[in-house]
C-alpha positions as CSV (number, residue, x, y, z in Angstrom):
1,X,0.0,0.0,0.0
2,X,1.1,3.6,-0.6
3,X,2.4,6.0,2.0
4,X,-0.9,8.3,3.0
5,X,0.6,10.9,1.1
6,X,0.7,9.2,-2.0
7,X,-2.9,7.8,-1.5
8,X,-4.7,10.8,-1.4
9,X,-3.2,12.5,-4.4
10,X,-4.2,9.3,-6.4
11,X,-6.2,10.0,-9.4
12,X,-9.7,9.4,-8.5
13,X,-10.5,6.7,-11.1
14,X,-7.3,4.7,-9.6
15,X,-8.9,5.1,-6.2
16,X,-11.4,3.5,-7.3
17,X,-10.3,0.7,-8.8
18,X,-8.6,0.0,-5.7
19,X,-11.9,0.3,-3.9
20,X,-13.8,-2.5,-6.4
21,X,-10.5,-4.8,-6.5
22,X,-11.0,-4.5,-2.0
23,X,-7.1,-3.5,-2.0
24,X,-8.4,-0.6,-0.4
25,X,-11.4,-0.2,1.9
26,X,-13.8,2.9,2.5
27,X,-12.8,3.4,5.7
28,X,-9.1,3.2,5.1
29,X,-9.7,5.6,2.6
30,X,-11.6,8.1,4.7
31,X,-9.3,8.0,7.2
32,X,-6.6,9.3,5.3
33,X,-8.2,12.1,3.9
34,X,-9.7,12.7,7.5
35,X,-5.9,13.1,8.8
36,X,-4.7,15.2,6.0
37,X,-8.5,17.4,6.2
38,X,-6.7,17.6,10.4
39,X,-3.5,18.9,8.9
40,X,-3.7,21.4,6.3
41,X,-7.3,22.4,6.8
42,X,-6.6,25.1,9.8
43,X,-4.3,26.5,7.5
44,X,-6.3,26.7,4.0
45,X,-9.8,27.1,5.9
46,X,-11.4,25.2,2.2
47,X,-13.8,22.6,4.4
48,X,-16.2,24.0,6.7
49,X,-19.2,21.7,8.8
50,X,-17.1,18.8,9.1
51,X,-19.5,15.7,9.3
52,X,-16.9,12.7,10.9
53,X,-20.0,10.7,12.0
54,X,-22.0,10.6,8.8
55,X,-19.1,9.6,6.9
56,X,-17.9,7.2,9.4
57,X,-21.2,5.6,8.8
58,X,-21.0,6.3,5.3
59,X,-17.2,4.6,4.8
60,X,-18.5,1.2,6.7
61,X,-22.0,1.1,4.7
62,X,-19.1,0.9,1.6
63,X,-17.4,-1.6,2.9
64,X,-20.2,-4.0,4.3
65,X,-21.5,-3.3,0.4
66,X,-18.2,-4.4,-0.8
67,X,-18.1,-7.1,1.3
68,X,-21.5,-8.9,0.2
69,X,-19.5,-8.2,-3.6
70,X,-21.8,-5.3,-4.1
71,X,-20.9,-1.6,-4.6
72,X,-22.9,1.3,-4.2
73,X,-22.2,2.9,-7.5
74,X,-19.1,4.6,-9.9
75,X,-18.2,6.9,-6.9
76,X,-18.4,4.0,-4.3
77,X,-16.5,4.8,-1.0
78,X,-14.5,8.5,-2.7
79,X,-15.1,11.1,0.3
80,X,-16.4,14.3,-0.7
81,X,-17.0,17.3,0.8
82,X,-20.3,19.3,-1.5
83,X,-20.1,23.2,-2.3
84,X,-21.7,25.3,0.3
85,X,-24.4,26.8,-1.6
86,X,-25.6,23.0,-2.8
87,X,-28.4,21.8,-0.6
88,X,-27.4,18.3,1.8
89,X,-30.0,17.1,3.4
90,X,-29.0,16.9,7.3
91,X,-26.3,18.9,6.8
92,X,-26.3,23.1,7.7
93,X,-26.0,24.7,4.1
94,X,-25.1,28.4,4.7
95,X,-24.3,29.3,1.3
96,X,-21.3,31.5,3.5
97,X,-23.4,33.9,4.4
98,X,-24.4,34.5,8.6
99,X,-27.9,34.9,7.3
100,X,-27.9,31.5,6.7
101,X,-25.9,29.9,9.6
102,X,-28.5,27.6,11.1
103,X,-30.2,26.5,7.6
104,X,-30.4,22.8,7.7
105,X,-32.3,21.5,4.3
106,X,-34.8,18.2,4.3
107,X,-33.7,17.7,0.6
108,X,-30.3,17.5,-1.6
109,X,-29.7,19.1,-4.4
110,X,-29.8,17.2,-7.6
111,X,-26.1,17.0,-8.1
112,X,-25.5,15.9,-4.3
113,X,-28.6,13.6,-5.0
114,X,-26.8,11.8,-7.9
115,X,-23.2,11.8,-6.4
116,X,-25.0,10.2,-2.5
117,X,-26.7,7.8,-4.9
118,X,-23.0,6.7,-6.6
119,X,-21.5,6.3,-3.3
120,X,-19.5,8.9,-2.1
121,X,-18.3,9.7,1.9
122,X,-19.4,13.0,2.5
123,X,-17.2,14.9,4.6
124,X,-18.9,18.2,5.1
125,X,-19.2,21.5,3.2
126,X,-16.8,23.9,1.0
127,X,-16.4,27.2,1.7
128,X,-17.3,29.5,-1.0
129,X,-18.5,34.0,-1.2
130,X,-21.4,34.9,0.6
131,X,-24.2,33.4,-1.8
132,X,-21.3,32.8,-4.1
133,X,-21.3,36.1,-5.2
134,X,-17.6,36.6,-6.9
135,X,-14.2,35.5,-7.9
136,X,-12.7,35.2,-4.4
137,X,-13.7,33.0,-1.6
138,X,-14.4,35.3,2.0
139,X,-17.4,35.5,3.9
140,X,-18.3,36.8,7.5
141,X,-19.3,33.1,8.6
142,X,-16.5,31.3,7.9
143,X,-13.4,33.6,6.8
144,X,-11.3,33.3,4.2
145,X,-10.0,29.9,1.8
146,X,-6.0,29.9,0.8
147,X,-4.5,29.1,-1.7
148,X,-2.6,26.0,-0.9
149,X,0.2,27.0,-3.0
150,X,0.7,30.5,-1.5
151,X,-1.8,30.9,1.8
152,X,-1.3,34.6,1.0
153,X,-3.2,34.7,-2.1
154,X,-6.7,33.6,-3.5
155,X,-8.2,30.5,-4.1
156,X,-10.3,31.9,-6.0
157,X,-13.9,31.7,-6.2
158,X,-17.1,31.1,-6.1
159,X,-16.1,27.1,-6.0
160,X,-13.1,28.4,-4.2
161,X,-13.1,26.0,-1.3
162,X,-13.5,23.0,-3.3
163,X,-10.7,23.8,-5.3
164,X,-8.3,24.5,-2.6
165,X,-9.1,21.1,-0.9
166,X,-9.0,19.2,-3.9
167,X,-5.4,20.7,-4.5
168,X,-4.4,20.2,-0.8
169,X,-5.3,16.5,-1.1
170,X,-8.3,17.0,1.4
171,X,-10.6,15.0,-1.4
172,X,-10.3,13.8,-4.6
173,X,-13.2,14.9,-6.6
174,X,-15.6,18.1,-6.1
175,X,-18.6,19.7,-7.5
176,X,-18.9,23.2,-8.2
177,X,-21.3,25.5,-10.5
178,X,-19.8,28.2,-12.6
179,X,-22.2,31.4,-13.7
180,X,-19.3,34.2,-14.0
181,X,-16.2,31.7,-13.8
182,X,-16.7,30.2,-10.0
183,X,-15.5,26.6,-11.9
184,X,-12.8,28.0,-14.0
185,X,-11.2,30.9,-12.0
186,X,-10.9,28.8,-8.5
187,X,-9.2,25.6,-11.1
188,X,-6.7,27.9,-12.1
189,X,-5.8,29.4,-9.6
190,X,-5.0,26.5,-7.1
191,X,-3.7,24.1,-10.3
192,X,-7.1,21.7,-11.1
193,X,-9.6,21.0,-13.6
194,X,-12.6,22.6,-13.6
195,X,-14.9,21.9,-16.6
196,X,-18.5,24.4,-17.2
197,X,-20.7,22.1,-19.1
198,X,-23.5,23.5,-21.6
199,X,-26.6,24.3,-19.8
200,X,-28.9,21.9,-19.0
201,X,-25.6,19.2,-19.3
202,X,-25.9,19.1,-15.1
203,X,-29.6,19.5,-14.5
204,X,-30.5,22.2,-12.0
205,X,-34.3,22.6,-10.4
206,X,-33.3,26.4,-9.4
207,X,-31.6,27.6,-13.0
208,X,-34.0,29.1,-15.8
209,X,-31.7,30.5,-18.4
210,X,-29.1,28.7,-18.2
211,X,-26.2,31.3,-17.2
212,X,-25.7,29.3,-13.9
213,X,-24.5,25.6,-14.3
214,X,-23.2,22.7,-11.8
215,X,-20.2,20.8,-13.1
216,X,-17.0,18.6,-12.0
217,X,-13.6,19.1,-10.7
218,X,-10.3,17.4,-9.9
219,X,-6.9,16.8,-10.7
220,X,-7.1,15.2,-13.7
221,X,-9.2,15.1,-17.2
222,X,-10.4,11.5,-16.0
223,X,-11.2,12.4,-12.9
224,X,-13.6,15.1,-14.1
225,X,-15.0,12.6,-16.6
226,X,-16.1,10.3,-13.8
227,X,-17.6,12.5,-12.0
228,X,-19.2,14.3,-14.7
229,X,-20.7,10.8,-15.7
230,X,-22.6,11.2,-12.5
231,X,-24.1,14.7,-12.3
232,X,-24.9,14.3,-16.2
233,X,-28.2,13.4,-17.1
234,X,-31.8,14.3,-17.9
235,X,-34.2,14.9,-14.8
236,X,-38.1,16.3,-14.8
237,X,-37.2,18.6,-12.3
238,X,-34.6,20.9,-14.4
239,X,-37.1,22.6,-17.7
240,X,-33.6,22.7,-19.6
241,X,-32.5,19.3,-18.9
242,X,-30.8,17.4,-22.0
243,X,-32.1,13.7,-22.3
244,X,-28.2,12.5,-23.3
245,X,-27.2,9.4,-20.3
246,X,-24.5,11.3,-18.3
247,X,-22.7,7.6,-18.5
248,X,-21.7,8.5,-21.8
249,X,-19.1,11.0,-20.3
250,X,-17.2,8.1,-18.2
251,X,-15.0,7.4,-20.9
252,X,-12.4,10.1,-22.3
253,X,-12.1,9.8,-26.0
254,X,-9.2,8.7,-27.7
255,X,-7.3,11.2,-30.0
256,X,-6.6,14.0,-28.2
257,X,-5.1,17.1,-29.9
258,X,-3.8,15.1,-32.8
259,X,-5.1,16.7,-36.4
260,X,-7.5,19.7,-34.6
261,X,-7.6,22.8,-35.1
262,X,-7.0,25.5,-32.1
263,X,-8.1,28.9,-31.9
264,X,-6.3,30.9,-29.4
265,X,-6.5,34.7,-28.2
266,X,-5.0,36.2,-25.2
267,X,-7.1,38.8,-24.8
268,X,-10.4,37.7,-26.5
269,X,-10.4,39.9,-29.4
270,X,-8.9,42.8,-27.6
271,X,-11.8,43.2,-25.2
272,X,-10.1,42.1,-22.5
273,X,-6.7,43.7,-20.2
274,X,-4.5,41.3,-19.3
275,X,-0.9,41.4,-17.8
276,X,2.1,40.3,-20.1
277,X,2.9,37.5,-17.8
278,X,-0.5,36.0,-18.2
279,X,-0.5,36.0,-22.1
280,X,2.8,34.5,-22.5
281,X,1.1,31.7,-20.4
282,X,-1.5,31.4,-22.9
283,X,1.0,31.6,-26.0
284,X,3.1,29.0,-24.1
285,X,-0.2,26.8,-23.7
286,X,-0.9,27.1,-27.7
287,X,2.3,25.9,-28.3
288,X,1.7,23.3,-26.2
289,X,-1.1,22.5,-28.5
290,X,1.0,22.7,-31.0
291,X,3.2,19.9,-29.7
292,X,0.0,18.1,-29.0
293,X,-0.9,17.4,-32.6
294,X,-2.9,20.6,-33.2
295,X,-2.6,23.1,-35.8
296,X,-3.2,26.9,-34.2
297,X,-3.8,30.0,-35.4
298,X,-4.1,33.4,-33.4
299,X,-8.3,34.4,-33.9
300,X,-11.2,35.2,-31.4
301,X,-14.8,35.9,-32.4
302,X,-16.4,38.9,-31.8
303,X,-17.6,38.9,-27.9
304,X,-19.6,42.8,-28.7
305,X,-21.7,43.1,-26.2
306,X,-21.1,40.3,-23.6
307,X,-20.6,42.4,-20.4
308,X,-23.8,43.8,-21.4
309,X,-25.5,41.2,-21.1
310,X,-23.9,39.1,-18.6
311,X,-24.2,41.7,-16.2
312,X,-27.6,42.7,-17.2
313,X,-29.1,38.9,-16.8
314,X,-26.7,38.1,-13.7
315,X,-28.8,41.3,-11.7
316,X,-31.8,40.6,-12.9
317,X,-31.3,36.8,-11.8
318,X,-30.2,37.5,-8.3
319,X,-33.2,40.2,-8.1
320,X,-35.5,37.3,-9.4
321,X,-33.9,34.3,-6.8
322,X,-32.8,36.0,-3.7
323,X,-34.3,39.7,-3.8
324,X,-36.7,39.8,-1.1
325,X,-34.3,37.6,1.0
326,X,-31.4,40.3,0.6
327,X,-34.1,43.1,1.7
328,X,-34.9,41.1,4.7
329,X,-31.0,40.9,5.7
330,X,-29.5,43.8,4.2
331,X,-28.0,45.6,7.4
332,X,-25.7,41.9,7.2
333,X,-25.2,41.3,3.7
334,X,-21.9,42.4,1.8
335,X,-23.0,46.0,0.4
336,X,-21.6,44.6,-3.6
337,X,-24.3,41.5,-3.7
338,X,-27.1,43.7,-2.3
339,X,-26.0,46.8,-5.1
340,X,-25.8,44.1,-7.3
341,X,-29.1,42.9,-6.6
342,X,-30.3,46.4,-7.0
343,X,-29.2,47.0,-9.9
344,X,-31.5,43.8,-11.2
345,X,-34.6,45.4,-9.2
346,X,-34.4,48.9,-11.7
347,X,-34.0,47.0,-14.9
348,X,-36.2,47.8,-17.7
349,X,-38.4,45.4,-20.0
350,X,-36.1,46.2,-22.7
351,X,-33.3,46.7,-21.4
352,X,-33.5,42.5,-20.1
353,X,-34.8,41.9,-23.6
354,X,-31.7,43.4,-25.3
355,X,-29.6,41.2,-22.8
356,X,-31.4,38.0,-24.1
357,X,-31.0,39.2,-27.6
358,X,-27.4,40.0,-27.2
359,X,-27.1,36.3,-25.3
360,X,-28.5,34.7,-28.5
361,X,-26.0,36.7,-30.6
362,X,-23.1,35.9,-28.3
363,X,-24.4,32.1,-28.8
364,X,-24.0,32.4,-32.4
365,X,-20.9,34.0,-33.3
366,X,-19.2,31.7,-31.0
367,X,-21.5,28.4,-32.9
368,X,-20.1,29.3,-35.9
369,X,-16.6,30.7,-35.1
370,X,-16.1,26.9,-33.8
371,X,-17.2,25.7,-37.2
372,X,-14.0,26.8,-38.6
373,X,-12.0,25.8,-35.3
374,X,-12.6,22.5,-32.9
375,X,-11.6,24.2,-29.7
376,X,-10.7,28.6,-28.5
377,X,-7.7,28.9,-26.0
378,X,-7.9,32.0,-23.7
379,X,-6.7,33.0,-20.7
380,X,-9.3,32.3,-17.3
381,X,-8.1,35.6,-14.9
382,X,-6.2,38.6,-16.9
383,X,-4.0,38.6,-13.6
384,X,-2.2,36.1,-11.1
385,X,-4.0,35.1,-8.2
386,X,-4.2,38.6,-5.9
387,X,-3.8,39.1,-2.2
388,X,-6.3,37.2,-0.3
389,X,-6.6,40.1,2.2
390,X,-8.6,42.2,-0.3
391,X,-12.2,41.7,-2.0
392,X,-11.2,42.1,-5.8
393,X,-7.9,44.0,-7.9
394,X,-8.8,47.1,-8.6
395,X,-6.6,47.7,-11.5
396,X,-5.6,45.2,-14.1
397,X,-2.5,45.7,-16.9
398,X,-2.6,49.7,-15.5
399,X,-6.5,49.8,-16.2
400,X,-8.9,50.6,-13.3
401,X,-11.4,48.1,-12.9
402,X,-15.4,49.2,-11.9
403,X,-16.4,46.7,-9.8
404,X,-15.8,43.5,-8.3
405,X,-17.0,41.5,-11.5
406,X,-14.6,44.0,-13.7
407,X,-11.9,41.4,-13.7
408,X,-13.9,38.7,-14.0
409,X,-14.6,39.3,-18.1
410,X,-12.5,36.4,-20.0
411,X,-14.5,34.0,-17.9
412,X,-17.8,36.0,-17.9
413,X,-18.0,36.3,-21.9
414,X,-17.6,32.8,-22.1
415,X,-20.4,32.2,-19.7
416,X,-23.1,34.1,-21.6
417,X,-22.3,32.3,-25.0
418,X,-23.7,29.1,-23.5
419,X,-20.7,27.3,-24.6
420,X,-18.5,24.3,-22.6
421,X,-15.2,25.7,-20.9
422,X,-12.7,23.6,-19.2
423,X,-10.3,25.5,-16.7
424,X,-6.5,23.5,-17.2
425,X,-3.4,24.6,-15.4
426,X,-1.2,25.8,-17.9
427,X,1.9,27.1,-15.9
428,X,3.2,29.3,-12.7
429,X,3.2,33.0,-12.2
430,X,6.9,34.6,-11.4
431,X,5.4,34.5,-7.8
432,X,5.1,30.3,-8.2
433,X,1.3,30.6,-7.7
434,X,-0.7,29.0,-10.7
435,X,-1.9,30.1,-13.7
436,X,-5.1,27.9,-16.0
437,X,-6.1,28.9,-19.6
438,X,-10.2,27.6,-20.3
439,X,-10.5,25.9,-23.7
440,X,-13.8,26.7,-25.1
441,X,-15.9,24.1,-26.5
442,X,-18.7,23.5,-29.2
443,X,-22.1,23.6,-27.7
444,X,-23.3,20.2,-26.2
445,X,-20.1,18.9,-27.1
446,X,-18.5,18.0,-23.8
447,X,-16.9,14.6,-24.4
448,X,-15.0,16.1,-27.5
449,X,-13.8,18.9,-25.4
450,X,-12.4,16.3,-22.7
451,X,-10.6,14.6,-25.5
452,X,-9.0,17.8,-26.3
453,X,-8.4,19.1,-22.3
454,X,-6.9,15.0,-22.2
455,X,-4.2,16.1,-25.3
456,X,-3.2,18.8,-23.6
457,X,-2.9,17.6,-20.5
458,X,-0.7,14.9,-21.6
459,X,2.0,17.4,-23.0
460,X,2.1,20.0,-20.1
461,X,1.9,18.0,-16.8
462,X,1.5,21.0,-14.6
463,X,-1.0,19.4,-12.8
464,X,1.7,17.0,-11.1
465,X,3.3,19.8,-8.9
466,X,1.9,19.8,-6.0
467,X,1.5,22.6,-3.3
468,X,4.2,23.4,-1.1
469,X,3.0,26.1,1.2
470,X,1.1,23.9,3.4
């Protein structure tokens, strides 16, 4: 058997394996995680509501399963802790905010539905922003996450606590959801994979246009593929469900890079500010494409209009969803998500039917951009991971930013064309904190854009160094 060490940074799907071969058991399993959750966690604050009975319980219903030659599904004895702002039934789910301290839900979500029904060991919560509102993870309940590979910076956010703990080795898989880049920008910052399926990929009983989506993380492309392979699937309860098996996405397909074509821009067109250090990662990550098989060429569509409209239909969302609630609690509630929810609350008939409009134009030009290329390489945040000690940068490349969702636009566009994105780590800042590019894929088309994240990942192997700070 494997030092502890060397366990928990095991690639989910080999965990596995050892779990259905009984080389390993549930509980031996758990309690590794369990001791590493004891020694970085004080440090990288990424778990929060700790549940050692129920997964106790959990670990030896796995292994009296696997004893009778039965297992309990594809994610069969894997501890997990779920997102914060993801419903677990028994289980407080505060989505970081005071507000919601004592909330204790009767139901699951749908994703942590699917993943309890495959097996998992749930291990508590992940921290994420106060109603995962933003690209860094801080709230007044539960503090700050940090960056395992620098405790000074960011993890990240909104999925910011499940990407810190996945690249601490505090679990091995995570779910997240992504509506401005809260898969992507956590990913790359802390060195994991992150993928944003199309809507409706992930059903979701809460989301109505499709701007907000659930989706997989870990450490590898497989890894993400598994658990994607879970979540997947149509359900009555989501309107925008798609009716494709989500066991189709187990497998990664064959091929990789080899004979595509790559778009790549670092600054989406020139829309964008980014720092120099930052683009040269994404150059360097073409030409790793380039190594891969792939044919590049420097091109971006047109992304006119996309702040527009993902800021527009992101206020008028969180009006819709959580308006009333925020009134209720607004002497408590970070001043930018209420002013943000205000802004939603004076919007205009026309002014949220221009949004749509410009959403459906987004849609297209991208749809047919990636008829001419199979995948677009960009960069996730214009900027290495900032100070953890602040909310947001407030200048990027020498340009003042507006708000806290200013330097959040290479993952925002993305997020109002409706397309697939998958968050790889692509290199290390001067500072030795990580940097991920997102390659963009066709509409639907998730298990060719795994193929591709697969091909790259063979060629960079960034993803092997592991933190150092903790």
């Amino acid at each position: 058997m494997s030092t502890d060490t060397e366990l928990i940074f095991r690639p989910a799907v080999e965990l596995q394996a050892l779990l259905r071969a009984r080389e390993l058991s549930a509980r031996e399993l758990l309690a590794a995680y369990e001791a590493r959750i004891d020694e970085v966690n004080p440090a990288v604050n990424a778990i929060v509501n700790r549940t050692p009975e129920r997964a106790a319980a959990e670990a030896l219903r796995a292994d009296e399963a696997a004893a009778r030659g039965e297992f309990l599904g594809p994610l069969h004895g894997l501890p997990v802790a779920f997102k914060d702002n993801h419903l677990t039934a028994g289980i407080p789910t505060t989505f970081g905010s005071v507000t919601r301290k004592d909330f204790v839900p009767e139901t699951d979500d749908i994703v942590v539905e699917r993943m309890r029904a495959a097996g998992v060991v749930t291990l508590g919560k992940t921290n994420i922003p106060e109603f995962a509102a933003g690209g860094h993870t801080f709230n007044e309940l539960w503090g700050t996450t940090r960056n395992p590979y620098d405790l000074s910076v960011t993890a990240g956010g909104s999925s910011g606590g499940a990407a810190a703990a996945l690249a601490a080795g505090m679990h091995p898989i995570a779910d997240g959801n992504d509506m401005g880049g809260s898969l992507r920008l956590p990913a790359g910052f802390c060195n994991v994979i992150g993928l944003r399926p199309s809507a409706g990929r992930v059903p979701s009983a809460s989301e109505f246009i499709g701007l907000g989506v659930s989706g997989p993380m870990g450490r590898t492309v497989a890894d993400v593929a598994l658990l994607l392979s879970v979540m997947a699937g149509p359900d009555g309860r989501s309107p925008i469900s798609l009716e494709e098996p989500g066991a189709s996405f187990g497998e990664v397909p064959p091929g990789g890079m080899s004979g595509r074509r790559i778009a790549f821009s670092t600054d989406l067109g020139g829309v964008v500010a980014v720092e120099p250090e930052i683009a040269d990662i994404v150059r360097a990550a073409a030409r790793s494409c380039e190594e891969a098989g792939a044919t590049v060429a420097e091109a971006s569509p047109d992304f006119t209009g996309a702040d527009e409209a993902f800021r527009t239909l992101r206020a008028w969302q969180f009006e819709a969803t959580i308006g009333t609630f925020l009134d209720e609690h607004r002497d408590i509630i970070r001043p930018s998500l209420y002013a943000n929810m205000e802004q939603g609350r004076t919007l205009t008939g026309p002014q949220v039917g221009r949004a749509m409009a410009l959403h459906m134009e987004l849609f297209h030009r991208l749809r047919e951009f990636l008829g001419t290329y199979d995948a677009l390489l960009l960069p996730i945040s214009p900027l290495p991971a900032f100070r953890g000690d602040i909310q947001f940068p407030d200048t990027v490349a020498g340009e003042q930013q507006p708000d806290y969702l200013g330097w959040m636009r290479a993952v925002c566009h993305i997020s109002v064309t409706g397309h697939p994105a998958i968050a790889m780590p692509a290199g290390f800042s001067a500072a030795g904190t990580p940097v991920g590019v997102q390659l963009v894929g066709r509409h639907r088309a998730e298990r060719e854009l795994l193929g591709l994240a697969a091909g790259f990942e063979a060629v960079t192997g960034f993803a092997k160094r592991r933190p150092t700070a903790i």
